[in-house]
N, C-alpha and C positions, 0 to 999 in steps of 0.2 A: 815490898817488891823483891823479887829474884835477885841477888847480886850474881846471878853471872849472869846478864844481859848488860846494862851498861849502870853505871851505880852515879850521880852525883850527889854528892855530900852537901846536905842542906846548910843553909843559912841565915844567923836569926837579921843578918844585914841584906838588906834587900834592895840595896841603892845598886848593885851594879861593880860596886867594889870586893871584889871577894880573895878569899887569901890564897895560898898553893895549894892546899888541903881540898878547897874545893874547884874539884874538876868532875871530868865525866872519864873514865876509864872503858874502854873497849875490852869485852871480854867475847863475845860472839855475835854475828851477826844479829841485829836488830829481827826480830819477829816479823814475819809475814802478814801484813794486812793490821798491824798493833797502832793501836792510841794512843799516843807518849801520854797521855793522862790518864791512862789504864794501867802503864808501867810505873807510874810512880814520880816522874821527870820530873824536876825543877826548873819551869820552862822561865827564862830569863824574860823583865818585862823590856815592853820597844824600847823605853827611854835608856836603857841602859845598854841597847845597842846602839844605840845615836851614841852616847858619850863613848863609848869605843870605837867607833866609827873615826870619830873627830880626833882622839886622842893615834891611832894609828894612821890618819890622814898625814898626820903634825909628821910623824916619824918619818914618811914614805917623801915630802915636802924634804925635809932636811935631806936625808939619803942622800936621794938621786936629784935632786934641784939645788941647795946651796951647798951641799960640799961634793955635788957632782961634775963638778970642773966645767970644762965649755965644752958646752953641747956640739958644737961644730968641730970639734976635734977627733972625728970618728966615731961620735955615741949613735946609737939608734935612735933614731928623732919616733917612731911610731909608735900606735897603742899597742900593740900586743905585748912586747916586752920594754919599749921602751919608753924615752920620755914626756911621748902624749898623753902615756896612762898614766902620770901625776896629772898633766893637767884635767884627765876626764874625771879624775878624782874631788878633783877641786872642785868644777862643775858641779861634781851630784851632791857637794859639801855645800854648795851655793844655792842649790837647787832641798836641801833640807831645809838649812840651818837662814837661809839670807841672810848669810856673812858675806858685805862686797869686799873684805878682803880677798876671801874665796877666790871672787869672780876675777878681780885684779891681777890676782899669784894667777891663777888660770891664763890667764891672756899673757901674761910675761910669758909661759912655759911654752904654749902654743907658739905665739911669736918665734919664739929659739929654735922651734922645732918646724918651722914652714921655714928659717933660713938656713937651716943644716939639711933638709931633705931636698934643696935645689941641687946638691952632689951627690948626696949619700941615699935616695930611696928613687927606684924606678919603678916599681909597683902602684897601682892604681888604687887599692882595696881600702874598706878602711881600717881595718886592722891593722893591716900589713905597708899600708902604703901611704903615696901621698894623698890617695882622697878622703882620708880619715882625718890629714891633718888640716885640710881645708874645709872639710864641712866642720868639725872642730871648734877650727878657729871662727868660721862664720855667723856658728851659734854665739858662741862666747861677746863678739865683738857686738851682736844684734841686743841681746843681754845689757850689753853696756851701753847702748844707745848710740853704738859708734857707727851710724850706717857706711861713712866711707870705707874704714875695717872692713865690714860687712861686705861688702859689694867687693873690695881687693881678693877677698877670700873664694866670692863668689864667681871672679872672675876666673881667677886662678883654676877653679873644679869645672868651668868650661871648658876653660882648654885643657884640661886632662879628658877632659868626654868628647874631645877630638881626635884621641889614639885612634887608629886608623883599624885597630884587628879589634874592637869592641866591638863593632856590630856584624863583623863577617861570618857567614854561617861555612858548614862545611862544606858546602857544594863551589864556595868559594875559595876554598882552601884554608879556611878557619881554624887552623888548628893550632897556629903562632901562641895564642893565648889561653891560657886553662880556662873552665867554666865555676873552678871550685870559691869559697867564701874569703879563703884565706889571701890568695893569691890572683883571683880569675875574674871575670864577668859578673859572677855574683856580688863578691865582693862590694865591687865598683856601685853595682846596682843599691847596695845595703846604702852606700854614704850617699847616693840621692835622696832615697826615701829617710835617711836622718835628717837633711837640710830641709827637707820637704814637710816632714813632722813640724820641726821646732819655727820655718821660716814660712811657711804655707803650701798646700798644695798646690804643685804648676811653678814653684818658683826654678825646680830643675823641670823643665816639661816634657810630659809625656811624651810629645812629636820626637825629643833626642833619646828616651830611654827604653821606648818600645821596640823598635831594632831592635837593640842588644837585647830585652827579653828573648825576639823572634829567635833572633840566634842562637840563644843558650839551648831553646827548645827544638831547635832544629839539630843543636850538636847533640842535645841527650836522645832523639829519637837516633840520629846516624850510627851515636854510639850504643842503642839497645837493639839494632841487627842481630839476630841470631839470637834473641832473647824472647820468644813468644810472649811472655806474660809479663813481659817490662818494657812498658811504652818509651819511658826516658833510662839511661845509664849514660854515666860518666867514669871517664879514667884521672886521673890524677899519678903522674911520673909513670903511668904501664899497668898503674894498680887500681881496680874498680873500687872507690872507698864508700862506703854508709852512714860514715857519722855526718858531724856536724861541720869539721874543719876545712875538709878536701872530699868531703862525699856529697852522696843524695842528700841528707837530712839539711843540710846546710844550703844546697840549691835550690829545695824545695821549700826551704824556708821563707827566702824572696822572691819565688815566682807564687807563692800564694800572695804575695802585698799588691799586686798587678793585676787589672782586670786583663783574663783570659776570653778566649774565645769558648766557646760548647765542647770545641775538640780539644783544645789545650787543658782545660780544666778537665776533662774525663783522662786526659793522657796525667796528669799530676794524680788524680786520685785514684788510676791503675799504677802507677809508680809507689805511691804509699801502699797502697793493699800489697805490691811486691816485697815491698820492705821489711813488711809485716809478717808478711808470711817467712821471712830468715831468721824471724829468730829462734834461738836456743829453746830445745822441748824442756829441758830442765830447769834449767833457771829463769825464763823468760826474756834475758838479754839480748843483746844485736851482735851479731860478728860487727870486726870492723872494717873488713870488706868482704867482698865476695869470693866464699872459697873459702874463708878462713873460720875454722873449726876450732880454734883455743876458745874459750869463753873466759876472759882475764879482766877486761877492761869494764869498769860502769862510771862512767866520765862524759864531761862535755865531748871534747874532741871524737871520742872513741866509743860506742855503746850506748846503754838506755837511755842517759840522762839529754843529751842532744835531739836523740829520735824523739821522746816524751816530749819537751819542747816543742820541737814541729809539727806534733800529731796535735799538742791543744791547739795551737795554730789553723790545723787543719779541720778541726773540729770547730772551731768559730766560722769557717769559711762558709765550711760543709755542714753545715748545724743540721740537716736532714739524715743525713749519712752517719748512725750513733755509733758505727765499728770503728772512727776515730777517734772517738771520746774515750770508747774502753777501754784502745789501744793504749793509749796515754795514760788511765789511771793504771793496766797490769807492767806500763814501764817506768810507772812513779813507783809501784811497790818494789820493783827490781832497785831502783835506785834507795830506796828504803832499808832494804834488806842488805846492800851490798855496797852503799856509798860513800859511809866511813872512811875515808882514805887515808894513807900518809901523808896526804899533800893537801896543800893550800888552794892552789892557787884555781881560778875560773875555768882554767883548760882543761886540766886532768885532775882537780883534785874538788875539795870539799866547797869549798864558798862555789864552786862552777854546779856542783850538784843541789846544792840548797836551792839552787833557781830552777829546779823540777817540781819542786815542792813550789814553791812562789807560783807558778805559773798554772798549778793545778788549781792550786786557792782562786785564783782570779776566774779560771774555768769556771769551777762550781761551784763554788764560793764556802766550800764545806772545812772549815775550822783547822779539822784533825788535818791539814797540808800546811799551815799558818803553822801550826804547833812543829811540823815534824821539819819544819826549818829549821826554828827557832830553836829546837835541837841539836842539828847541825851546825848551827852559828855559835850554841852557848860550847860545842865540844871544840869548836876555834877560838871562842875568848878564854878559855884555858889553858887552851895544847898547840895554838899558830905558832907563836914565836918557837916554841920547843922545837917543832916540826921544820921548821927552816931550819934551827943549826944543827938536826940531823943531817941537813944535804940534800932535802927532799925538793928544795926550790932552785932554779940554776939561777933564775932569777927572781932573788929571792924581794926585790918588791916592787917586781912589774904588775904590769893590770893582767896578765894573764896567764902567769906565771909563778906570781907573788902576791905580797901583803896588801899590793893596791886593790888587788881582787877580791881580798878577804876586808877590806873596809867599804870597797861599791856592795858587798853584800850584807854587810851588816846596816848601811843605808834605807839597804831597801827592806831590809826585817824593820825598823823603823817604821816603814810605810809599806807595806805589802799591797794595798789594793795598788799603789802607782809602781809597784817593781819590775823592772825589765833589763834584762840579761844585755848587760855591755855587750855593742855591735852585734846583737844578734837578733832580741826583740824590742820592737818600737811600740 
């Protein structure tokens, strides 16, 4: 192979344990449309993502859970950066391995983090808020056979699905609350449909979550006025965003899990061909919002790797409709080509992009996306830790930020046909 494409230095030990010597070094952007088994790659087997997995589960456990002081002392109780994403950690460690210690450490940390966010989180999302940490905890406690846990938790995420500006649309004057994943309606609506996955359909009911769909769709059509050829937009703080975080990709992520109506669903899939049609002639990319001509980002949050997600999505939906399908594999090569990052973590950085490749695999079940994870993942079992104490992680071992992200995705290289992208695919 080319050494100046990416070089990893073979080895005659093939368990998983390998020395400093063998890494994968970045020399230029990954090839266009290439077969990491045409390059040369030493693609790492699962089991030795699993053992990595486990071994930086342990680390992320200490950290931020026993020598992370008390959680009620002003920590972020949520997944995104804070102390939920050890527990969803443990989870997916429970959910590999069926270690119930796992599941146990999980429910202590959840526990901590539903009595620190009764002060400290007003958001609804599950990310971002308290309904991440109650559907969460609801799994977790269901898991352990705790029905009463169970139904406390459940209780708890009813009356957050009482907030009063969830289901108001704009002609109501709906505009107290965002529509976007991180922080808004969407959000909200993600950690139903997780309770919903893991505790059955109907256990959040439709009768209380269709509202709020109506709503969301009533605000993206109020907000695509003056836009001909985009049924839905959304603003997020004044600014129209496209990804996955605070944009379209992200809202349309969870209005495609929801049966629509004839005209809703043609309004979502004139919003995706909008989307489509923005991006970058050159590199294939997404601005990350509207108007915005840098072409920088290829990341969850920001650009291809978020959009590609929603589009397989959309292409399961739409299985008649093949310009979704495509669309997704020419923003898996963009991610391909350009996803290499300095960073770790599931938001903007490398294990967040590995889950473009994962989610193409499940799409089409075609190998060479299985492989160009597991590329991604073995340039993190070499170069993560290096990469945080360049400074590249603020937090450096939150689930979406940090190292908790880079071990949910070595997880799921373990199991690729079951992998889904922390609060975003079910």
């Amino acid at each position: 192979m080319s050494s100046s494409v990416v070089e990893l230095a073979s080895s005659n030990d093939n368990s998983g344990d390998h020395g400093n010597d063998d890494r994968i070094d970045l020399k230029e952007p990954l090839p266009y449309g290439a077969d990491p088994r045409d390059l040369g790659l030493s693609v790492i087997p699962r089991e030795a993502f699993l053992r990595a997995a486990i071994s930086l589960k342990d680390q992320v456990v200490q950290v931020t859970w026993r020598e992370g002081g008390d959680v009620g002392s002003g920590h972020d109780p949520t997944a995104y950066t804070g102390l939920l994403g050890t527990a969803f950690i443990c989870l997916r460690s429970y959910e590999a391995t069926g270690n119930r210690q796992d599941l146990l450490l999980s429910s202590d940390i959840a526990e901590a983090c539903a009595i620190s966010s009764r002060t400290s989180s007003r958001q609804v999302t599950f990310l971002c808020g308290k309904g991440g940490i109650y559907a969460v905890g609801a799994v977790i406690a269901n898991y352990l056979g705790d029905h009463q846990g169970r139904d406390s938790f459940l209780d708890l995420f009813l009356v957050l699905a009482q907030e009063s500006a969830l289901p108001v649309g704009p002609e109501e004057g709906g505009l107290g609350m965002s529509y976007d994943l991180l922080y808004g309606r969407a959000g909200f609506l993600w950690a139903a449909l997780f309770i919903n996955k893991y505790l059955g359909q109907g256990t959040i009911p439709n009768e209380l979550l269709m509202p709020i769909v109506e709503a969301v769709l009533a605000g993206g059509r109020a907000g695509a006025l003056g836009i001909p050829t985009c049924p839905l937009m959304y603003r997020w703080n004044g600014t129209r965003f496209l990804g996955a975080a605070n944009g379209l990709a992200g809202i349309l992520q969870v209005l495609l899990h929801f049966p629509l109506s004839e005209n809703s669903a043609e309004d979502v899939k004139g919003t995706l061909r909008y989307m489509m049609s923005s991006r970058f002639h050159r590199s294939g990319n997404y601005p990350s919002s509207e108007g915005n001509r840098r072409d920088e980002l290829v990341q969850w949050s920001h650009g291809a790797t978020g959009v590609c997600i929603t589009l397989c999505k959309a292409s399961q939906v739409f299985a008649d409709d093949k310009e979704f399908r495509d669309a997704a594999i020419e923003a898996g090569e963009v991610v391909w080509k350009s996803g290499l990052d300095k960073r770790v973590g599931l938001a903007d950085g490398i294990s967040g992009n590995s889950y473009a490749f994962l989610s193409l695999y499940r799409l089409t079940g075609e190998t060479i996306y299985e492989e160009r994870a597991k590329v991604f993942g073995g340039f993190l079992i070499h170069n993560a830790t290096r990469l945080v104490g360049l400074g590249h992680a603020v937090n450096a071992y939150s689930l979406f930020q940090g190292l908790a992200g880079t071990a949910c995705m070595w997880f799921s290289l373990f199991d690729p046909e079951n992998s889904r992208f922390p609060g975003y695919e079910l």
